[in-house]
C-alpha positions as CSV (number, residue, x, y, z in Angstrom):
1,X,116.2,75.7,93.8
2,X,116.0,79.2,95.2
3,X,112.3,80.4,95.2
4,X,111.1,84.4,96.1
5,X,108.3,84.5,98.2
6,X,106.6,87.5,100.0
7,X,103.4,88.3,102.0
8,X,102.6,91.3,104.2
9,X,105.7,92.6,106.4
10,X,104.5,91.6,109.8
11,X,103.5,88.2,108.4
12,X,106.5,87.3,107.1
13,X,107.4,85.0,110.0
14,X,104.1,83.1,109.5
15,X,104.3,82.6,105.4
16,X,107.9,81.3,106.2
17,X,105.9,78.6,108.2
18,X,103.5,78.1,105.9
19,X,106.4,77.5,103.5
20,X,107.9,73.9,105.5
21,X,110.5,76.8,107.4
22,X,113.1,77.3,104.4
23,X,116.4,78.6,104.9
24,X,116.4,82.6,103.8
25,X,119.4,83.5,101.8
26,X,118.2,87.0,101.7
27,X,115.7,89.7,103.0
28,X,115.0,91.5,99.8
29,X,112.6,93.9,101.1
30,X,110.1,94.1,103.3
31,X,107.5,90.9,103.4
32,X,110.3,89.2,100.8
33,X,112.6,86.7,101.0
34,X,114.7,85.0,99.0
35,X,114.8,81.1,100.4
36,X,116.2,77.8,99.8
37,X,114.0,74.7,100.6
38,X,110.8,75.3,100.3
39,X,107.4,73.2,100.3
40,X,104.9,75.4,100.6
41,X,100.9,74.3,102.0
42,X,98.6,73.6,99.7
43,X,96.5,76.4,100.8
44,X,98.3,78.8,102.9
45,X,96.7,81.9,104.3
46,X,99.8,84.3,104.7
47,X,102.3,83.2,102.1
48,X,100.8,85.8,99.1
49,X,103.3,84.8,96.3
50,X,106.0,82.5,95.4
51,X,108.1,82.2,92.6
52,X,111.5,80.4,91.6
53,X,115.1,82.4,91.2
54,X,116.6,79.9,88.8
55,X,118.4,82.7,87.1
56,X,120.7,85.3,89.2
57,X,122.3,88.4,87.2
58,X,124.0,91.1,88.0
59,X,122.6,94.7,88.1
60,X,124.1,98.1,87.3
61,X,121.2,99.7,87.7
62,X,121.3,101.3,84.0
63,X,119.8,100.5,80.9
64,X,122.5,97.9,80.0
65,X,120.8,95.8,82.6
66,X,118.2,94.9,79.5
67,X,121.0,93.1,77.9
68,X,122.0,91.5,80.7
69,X,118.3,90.0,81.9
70,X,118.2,89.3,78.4
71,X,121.2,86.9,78.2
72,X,120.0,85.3,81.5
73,X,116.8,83.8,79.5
74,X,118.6,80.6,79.3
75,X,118.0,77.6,77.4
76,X,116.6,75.4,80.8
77,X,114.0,78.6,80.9
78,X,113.0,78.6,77.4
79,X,113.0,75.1,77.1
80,X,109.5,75.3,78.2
81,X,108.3,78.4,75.8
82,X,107.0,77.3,71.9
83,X,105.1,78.9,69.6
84,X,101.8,79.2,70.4
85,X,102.4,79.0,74.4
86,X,100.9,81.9,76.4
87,X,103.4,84.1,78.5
88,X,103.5,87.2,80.4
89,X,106.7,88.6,82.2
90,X,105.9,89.6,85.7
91,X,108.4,92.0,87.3
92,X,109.2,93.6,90.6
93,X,111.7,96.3,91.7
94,X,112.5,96.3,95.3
95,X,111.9,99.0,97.6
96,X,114.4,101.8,97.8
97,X,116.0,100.4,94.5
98,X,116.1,103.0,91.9
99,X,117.7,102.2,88.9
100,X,117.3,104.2,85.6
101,X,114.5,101.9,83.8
102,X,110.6,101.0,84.9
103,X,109.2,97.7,85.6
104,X,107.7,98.5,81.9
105,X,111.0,98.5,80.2
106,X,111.6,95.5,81.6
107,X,109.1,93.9,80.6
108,X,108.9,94.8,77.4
109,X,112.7,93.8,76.7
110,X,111.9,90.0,78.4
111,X,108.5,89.8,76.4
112,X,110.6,90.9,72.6
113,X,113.6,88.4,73.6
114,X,110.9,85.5,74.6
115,X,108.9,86.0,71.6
116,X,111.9,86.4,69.4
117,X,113.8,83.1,70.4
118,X,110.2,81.0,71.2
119,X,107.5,82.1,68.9
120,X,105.7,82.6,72.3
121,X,102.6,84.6,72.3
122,X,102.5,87.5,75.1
123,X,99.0,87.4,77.2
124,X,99.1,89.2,79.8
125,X,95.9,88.1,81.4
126,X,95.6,84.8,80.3
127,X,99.2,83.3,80.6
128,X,100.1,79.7,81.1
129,X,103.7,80.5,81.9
130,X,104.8,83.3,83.7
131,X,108.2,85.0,83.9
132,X,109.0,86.5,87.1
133,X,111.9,89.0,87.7
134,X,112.7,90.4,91.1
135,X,115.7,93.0,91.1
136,X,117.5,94.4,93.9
137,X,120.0,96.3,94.1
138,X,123.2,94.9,92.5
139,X,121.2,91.2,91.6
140,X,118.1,90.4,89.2
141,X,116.7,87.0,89.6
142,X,114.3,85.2,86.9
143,X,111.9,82.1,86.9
144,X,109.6,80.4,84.8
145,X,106.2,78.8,86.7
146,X,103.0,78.3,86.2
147,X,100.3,81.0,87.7
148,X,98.9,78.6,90.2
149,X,102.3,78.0,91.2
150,X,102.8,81.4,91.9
151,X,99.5,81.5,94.5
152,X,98.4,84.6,92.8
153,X,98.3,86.2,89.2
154,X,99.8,89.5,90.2
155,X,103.3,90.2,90.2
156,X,104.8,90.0,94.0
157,X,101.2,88.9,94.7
158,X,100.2,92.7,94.8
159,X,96.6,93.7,93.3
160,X,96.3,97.5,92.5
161,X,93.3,99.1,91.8
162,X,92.5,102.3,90.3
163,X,90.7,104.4,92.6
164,X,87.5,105.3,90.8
165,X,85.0,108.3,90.9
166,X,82.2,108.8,93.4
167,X,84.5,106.0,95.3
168,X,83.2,105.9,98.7
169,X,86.4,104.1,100.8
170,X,89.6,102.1,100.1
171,X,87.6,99.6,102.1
172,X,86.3,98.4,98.8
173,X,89.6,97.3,97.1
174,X,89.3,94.2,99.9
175,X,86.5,93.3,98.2
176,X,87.1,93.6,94.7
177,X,89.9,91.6,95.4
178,X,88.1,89.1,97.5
179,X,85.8,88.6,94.6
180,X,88.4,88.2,91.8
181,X,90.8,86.0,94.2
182,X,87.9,83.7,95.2
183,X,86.1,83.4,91.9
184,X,82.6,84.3,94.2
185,X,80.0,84.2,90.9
186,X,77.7,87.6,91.1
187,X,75.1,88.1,88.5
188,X,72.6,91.3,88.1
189,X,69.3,90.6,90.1
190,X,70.5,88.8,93.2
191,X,70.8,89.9,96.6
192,X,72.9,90.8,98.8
193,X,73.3,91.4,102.8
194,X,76.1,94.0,103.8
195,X,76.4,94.0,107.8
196,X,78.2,96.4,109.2
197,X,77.7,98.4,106.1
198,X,78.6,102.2,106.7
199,X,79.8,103.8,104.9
200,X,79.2,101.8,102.4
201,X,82.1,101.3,100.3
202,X,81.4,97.6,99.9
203,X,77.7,97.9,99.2
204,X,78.7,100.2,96.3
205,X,81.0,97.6,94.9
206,X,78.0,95.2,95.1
207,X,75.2,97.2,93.8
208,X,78.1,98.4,90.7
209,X,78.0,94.6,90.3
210,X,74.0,95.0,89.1
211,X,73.1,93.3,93.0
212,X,70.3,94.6,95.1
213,X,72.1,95.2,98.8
214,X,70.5,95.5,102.2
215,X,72.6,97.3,104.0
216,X,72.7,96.9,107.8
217,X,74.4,99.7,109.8
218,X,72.9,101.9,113.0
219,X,75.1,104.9,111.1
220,X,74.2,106.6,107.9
221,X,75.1,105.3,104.4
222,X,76.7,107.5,101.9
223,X,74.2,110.3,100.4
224,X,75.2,108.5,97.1
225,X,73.7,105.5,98.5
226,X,71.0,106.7,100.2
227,X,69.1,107.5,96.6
228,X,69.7,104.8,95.1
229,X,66.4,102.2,95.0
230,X,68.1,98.8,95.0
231,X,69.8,99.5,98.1
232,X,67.2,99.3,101.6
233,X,69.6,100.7,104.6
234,X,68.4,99.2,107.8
235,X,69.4,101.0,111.1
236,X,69.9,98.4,113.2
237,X,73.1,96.5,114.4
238,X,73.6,93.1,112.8
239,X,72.4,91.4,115.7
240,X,69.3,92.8,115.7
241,X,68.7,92.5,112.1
242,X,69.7,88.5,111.8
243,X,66.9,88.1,114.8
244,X,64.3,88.3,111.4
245,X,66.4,88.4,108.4
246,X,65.1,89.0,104.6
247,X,66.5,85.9,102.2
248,X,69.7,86.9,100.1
249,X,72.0,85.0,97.6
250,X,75.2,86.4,99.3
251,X,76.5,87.9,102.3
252,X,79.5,90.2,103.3
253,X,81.0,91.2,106.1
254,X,83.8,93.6,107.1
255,X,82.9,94.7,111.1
256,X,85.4,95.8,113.2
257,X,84.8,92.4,115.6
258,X,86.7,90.1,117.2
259,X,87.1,87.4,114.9
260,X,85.6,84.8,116.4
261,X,82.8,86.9,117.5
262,X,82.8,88.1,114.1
263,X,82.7,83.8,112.8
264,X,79.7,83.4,114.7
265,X,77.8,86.0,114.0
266,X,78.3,84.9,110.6
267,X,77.7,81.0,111.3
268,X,74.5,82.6,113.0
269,X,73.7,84.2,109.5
270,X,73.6,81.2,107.3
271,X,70.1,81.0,108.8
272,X,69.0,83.9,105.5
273,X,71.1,82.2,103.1
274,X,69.6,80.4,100.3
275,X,71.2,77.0,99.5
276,X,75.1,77.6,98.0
277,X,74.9,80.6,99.0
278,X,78.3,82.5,99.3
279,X,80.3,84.4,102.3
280,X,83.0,87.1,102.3
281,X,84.2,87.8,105.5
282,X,87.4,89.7,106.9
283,X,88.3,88.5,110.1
284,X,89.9,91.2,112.1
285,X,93.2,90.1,113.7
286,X,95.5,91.5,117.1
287,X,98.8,93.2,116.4
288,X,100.4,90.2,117.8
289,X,101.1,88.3,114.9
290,X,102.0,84.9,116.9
291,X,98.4,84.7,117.9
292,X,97.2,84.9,114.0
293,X,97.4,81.3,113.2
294,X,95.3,80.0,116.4
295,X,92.5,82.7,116.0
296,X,92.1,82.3,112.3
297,X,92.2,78.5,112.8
298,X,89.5,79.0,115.6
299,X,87.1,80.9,114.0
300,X,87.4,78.6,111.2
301,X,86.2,75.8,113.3
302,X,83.1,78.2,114.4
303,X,82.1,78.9,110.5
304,X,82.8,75.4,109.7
305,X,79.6,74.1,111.6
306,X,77.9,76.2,108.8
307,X,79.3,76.6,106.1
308,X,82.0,74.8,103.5
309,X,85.4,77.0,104.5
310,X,86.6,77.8,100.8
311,X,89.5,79.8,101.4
312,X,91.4,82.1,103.6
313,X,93.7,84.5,102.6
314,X,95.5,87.7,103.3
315,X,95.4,89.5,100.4
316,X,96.8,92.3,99.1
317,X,94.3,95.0,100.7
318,X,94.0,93.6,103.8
319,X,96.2,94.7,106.9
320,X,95.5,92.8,110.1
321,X,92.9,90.8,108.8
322,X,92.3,87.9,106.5
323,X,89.7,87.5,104.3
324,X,87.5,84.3,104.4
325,X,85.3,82.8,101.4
326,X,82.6,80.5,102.8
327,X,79.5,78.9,100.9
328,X,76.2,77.3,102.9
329,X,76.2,74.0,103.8
């Protein structure tokens, strides 16, 4: 079977890897590939999303495509639907494709057709089949998989957020999606450690999240910030600070470090965590891709003296980095 996978554009090379080294059939776009062969890890860092092609049609580019997709629901896809099962229809048009429908209508035509032929019941954030579609210019491919066979419950793998008011940076989209990828629990009362704060973006998404923050930067936080009474900004470099640190429930860190500086000042950390507490760190990687495996791999070892490595992942929001979920030993 033919599977789509992507992952950022530069990492392509290392999700291919992390996929057993499958043969491409295509470059769809940038970060995408269309490939035969593949056994993907069971917890890859750089492969974002894979789905199967089990379904090829061919594309105009105009709104008779609907009847085409439509046709290509086959009986070996469907097979798998009832009434009652939980669906949602996940597409993606490629870049510099621009034919004369949205991702929208396209969805909407595969969810009636489904629903009409299965009795299946469209939930879009609950699913527990998804139907990708990928369509490129002149070819549409569809396939039927399970969410955690996809790696990710966002079509293509990509996460957009809204960008909100009184949003301090884009910073803070890695962690929203940090939190929602790695399932890290947050309840209103507990506290938090922010180092490297400034300008803030982060602590903001954590005190929104009804935490109290200590943020630990030698420049100033946000104005915005700087009222608010759950948060204590302390003017000192993380170093400093983890010489005495306060107790907290959670700590984050996004510091433009080395990474395996960046791992032990973290491992050096644990010291102010309470027992199970949680770690989101984005390790900062070179523009030299080929080194990304052994540095992420090495600064794993250095966190795994103290703490239980949970996951690591490039997401979506992350450009040469990947972000790291750890819990206390």
């Amino acid at each position: 079977m033919r599977y789509i996978l992507t992952a950022q554009a530069d990492a392509l090379p290392l999700a291919l890897r992390e996929a057993g080294g499958p043969k491409v059939a295509r470059y769809l776009m940038p970060g995408v590939a269309l490939c035969e062969g593949v056994t993907p890890h069971k917890k890859p860092i750089f492969l974002r999303h894979l789905c199967p092609a089990e379904i090829e049609v061919p594309l105009e580019g105009t709104p008779f495509d609907m009847e085409g997709l439509q046709r290509g629901l086959s009986s070996s896809l469907l097979e798998r639907l009832h009434a009652g099962t939980r669906f949602s229809v996940q597409s993606v048009i490629a870049e510099g494709y621009t034919p004369a429908y949205k991702r929208f209508d396209v969805n909407e035509a595969l969810s009636s057709a489904i629903i009409a032929q299965t009795g299946a019941e469209l939930s879009v954030k609950r699913p527990e089949w998804v139907l990708s579609v990928f369509l490129a210019q002149g070819t549409g491919w569809l396939g039927l998989s399970t969410p955690a066979e996809n790696l990710s419950d966002w079509a293509g793998g990509m996460r957009r957020f809204k960008w909100e008011e009184g949003q301090i940076s884009r910073a803070e989209f890695k962690l929203l999606e940090a939190l929602e990828v790695f399932g890290v629990p947050l309840s209103d009362g507990m506290r938090a450690l922010d180092l490297g704060a400034a300008p803030g973006g982060w602590t903001r998404v954590l005190r929104r999240r009804g935490l109290y923050v200590t943020a630990v930067d030698p420049a100033d936080l946000d104005p915005r910030l700087a009222r608010d009474t759950r948060v204590t900004h302390v003017k000192a470099t993380a170093q400093a600070y983890l010489r005495s640190p306060a107790p907290c429930d959670l700590m984050v860190n996004d510091m433009k470090m080395d990474s395996a500086e960046s791992a032990a000042l973290t491992a050096q950390g644990a010291a102010c965590l309470r027992p199970g507490g949680a770690v989101i760190l984005t390790l900062k990687l070179p523009e030299n891709t080929e080194k990304w495996f052994p540095l992420v791999a090495r600064a794993g070892s250095i966190l795994a003296k103290a703490y239980r490595v949970e996951n690591i992942r490039q997401l979506f929001h992350n450009r040469n980095e990947a972000t790291v979920c750890l819990t206390k030993l």
